[in-house]
Structures are given as C-alpha cells and as structure tokens.
N, C-alpha and C positions, 0 to 999 in steps of 0.2 A: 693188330689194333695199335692204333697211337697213344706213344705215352706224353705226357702233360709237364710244366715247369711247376717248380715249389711255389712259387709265388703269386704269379701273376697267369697262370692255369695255360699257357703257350701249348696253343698243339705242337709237338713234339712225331714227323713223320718218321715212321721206320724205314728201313734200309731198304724197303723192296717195294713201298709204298708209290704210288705214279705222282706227281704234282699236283696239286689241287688249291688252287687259286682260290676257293671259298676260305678254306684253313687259312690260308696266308694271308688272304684281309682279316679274318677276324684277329689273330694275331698283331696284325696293326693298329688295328681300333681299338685292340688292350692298352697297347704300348703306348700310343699317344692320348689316352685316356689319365693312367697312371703319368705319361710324362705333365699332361697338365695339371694333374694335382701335387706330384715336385716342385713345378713353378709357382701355384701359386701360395705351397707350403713356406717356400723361398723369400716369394716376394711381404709375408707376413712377418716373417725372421726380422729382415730388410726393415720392417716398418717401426717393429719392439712394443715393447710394454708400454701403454697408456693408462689414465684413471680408468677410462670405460674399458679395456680389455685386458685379457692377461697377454702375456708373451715376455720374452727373452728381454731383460733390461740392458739398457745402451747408456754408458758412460760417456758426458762430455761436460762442454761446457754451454753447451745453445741451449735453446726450449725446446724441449723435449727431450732433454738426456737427463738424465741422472747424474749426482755427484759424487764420488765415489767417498765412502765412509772415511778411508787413511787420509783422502786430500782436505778432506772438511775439517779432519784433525790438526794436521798440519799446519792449516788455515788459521787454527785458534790455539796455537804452540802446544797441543795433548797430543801423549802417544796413540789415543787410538778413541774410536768412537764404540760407544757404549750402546745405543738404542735410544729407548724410550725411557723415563725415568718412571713411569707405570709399571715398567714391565717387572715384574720379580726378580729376585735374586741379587746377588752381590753386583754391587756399583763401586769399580776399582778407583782408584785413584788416579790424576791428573789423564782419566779417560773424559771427553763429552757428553752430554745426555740430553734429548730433546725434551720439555715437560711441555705435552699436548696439553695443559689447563693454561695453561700462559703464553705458550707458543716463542719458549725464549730457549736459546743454547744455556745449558749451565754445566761448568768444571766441576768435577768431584776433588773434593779438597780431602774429606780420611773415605775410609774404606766404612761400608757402609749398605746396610737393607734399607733404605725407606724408596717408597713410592711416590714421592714429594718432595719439590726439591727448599728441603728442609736448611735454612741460612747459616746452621751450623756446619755443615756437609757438602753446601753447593753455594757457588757464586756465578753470577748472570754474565754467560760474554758476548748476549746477541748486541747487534749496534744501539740501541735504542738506551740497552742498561749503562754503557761502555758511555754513551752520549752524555746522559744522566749523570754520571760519576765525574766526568770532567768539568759539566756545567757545575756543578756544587761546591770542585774547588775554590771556583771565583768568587762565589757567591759570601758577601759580606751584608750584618744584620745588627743592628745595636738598638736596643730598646730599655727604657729605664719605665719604674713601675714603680710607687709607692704602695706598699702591702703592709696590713695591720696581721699581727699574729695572734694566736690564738687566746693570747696573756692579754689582747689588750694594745701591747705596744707597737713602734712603725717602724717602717727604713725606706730607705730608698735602693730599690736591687738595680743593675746593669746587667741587660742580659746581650751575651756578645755571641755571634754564630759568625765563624769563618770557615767556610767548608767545613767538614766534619769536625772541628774543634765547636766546642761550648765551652763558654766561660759565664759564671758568676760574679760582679763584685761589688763590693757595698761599703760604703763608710759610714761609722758612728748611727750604726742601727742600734734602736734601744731592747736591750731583754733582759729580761726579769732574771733577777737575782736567786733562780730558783733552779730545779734539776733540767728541765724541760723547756726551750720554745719554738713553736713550731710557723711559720711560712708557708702561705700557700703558693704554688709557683703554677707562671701560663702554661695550659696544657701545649700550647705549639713548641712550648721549649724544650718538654720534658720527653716528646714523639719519637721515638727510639733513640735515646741519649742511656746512656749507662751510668748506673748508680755508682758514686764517689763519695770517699770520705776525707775530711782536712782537718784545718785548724785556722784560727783566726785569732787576732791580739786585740789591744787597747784603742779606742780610738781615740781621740784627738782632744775631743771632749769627756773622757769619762776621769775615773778617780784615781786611774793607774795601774797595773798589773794585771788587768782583767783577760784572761786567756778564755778559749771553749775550742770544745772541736765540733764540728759539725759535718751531718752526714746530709749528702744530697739524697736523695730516695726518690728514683725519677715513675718507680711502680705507683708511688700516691702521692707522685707531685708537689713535693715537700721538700723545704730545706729544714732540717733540725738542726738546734743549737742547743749543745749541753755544756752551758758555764762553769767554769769552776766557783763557784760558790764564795762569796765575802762574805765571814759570819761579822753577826750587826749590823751590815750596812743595809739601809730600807730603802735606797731609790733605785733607777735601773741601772745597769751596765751598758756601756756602748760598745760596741763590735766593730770591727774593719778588717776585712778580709778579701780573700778569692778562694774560687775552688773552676780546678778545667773538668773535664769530661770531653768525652767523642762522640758521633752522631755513629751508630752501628744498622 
C-alpha cells in the first residue's frame, strides 16, 4: 500500500510499487493547486492592510502606507506616540495623543488618566492649532468703552489685546468712597483671559492720596475696586490705573 505526505496528502509509492502515471498527476494537481494559493496568499501580503480589509500593515510615506508611530513623534519633537486620548490608561508625558472628537494631535504636558484632552494636561500640535497661535501673536485690538458701575458712577476703560496679553487702563474714573465698586466688563474681553489682581492710585483730578486695589474677575466679567476709604469725605474718588492678564 502507498503511504501519503503530512500535508498536502502526496501519494507516497513503495519501494516495489510499478509506476503509475494516474498517482503522479494527481500529485501534480495538488502541488500546483496549493502552489496557487502561496501566490495568491503572497500577492495579498504585497497589497497590505486597507480601511476595507485586514492584512499586514506597510509603512511609508505614499497613499496607502501607514506612518510609523516613533516617526510621527519625531515629527512633533515627543519621545513616542501614545494612541488615542479615548483609550484608558496612563497618558505619559512629552508622548502624542490623537483626540478622535477633534481630530487634533495633542502633547501630554504631566502624567495623567483623562480621556479628554483636558487644557491643563494637553496642548494641540496639529497644523491648524500651531497656525492659530502664530496668527494671534500679531493680532493687535484696542477698544475704549464708557461703563457706569453698580454705585452709580463712570469711567472710561481701554481695553488693549496684543496677542495673548490683556490689558486694562483707565484714568480718573469715579468710585465711590465706599468698600465696594464694581464694572461690568465686555464679555469678548474677559473669553479665556485669567483672573488678576492690582492696584491703582490718584488720578489727576481727585483730592489726593486715593489708593484701592482692584481685582479683575474675568469668571463674572468684572473689574472690582476696593478704595481705601477717606473718612468725611462725601464726593467720589477718581482712579487711574492698569492691570495686564493673559489670554489662556
């Protein structure tokens, strides 16, 4: 009797067995049966991983290769690429992260769980944010606004934007001789600028020595001023000052 191959089931003639030309073709018709499925297991290899199919991912640089995680790091001066900023788990530091809801690269600045690329933890280095942040340095904005406060009295504010700087500044605004007065400020001014506190002196016009400090509070759009108080005196104080802040 003939024995057979492991694999691909070869008639396998014994040693005494005569020739038989039917064995030997079927044996053939295996062989290049299995060789055609090499080829065209091969030529799929050859082709790689697409959206519509799976296979073997191909690194380069054309359309249709993939880019390799370390060089997309490199790309953007991080040690190494993190994933998704969805995906669970520790998000290292000066690694990259893709956030699928925004579709933007962002740095991990501390070491960190969120799934979000939260402004404390992550800054944007896709081109578009990067564009954004250069346009802004130029960008110069000066607007003056007469505003009555909540006492009653007025001033005239100066509101200055040079790229991320904010500044305030005012002369001989009137407030009340009293603990409290409060400003309400443009809501465009106050759009992610951070809360500051100062001081301001005498202005021009008033009675002399009049100090206060005042706090900007950009959460309710306010400038407060807390005067130091003239006992006896019943008219108002006038103010002249600045105070800067950052756009964050």
């Amino acid at each position: 009797m003939p024995d057979y191959t492991k694999h691909l089931r070869l008639i396998k003639p014994g040693g005494n067995d005569y020739y038989n030309i039917d064995d030997f073709n079927q044996n053939a018709e295996l062989i290049d049966k299995e060789t055609e499925k090499l080829n065209n297991a091969v030529t799929e290899i050859k082709n790689g991983a697409t959206r519509e199919k799976a296979g073997i991912v191909q690194y380069g640089t054309t359309e249709g290769k993939a880019l390799e995680g370390m060089m997309l790091a490199r790309m953007f001066g991080c040690v190494g690429y993190g994933g998704d900023i969805q995906e669970t788990g520790v998000k290292d530091v000066n690694y990259i992260y893709y956030d699928r809801n925004t579709r933007k690269m962002y740095k991990c600045l501390n070491q960190n769980s969120d799934v979000s690329a939260n402004v404390a933890n992550f800054i944007p280095l896709d081109n578009n944010s990067l564009l954004d942040r250069l346009e802004n340095l130029s960008t110069f904005k000066m607007v003056s606004q007469t505003i009555v406060s909540d006492k009653g009295t007025q001033g005239t504010f100066f509101f200055v934007v040079k790229g991320p700087l904010r500044i305030i500044y005012f002369m001989n605004v009137y407030v009340k001789n009293e603990y409290q007065t409060t400003f309400k400020l443009p809501d465009w001014f106050c759009l992610n600028t951070l809360s500051m506190v100062g001081s301001c002196g005498n202005g021009s016009g008033g009675v002399g020595g009049e100090v206060a400090e005042i706090h900007l509070d950009t959460s309710t759009h306010q400038l407060k001023m807390f005067p130091s108080i003239r006992a006896g005196f019943q008219g108002n104080l006038e103010l002249t000052g600045q105070i800067v802040s950052i756009n964050n």
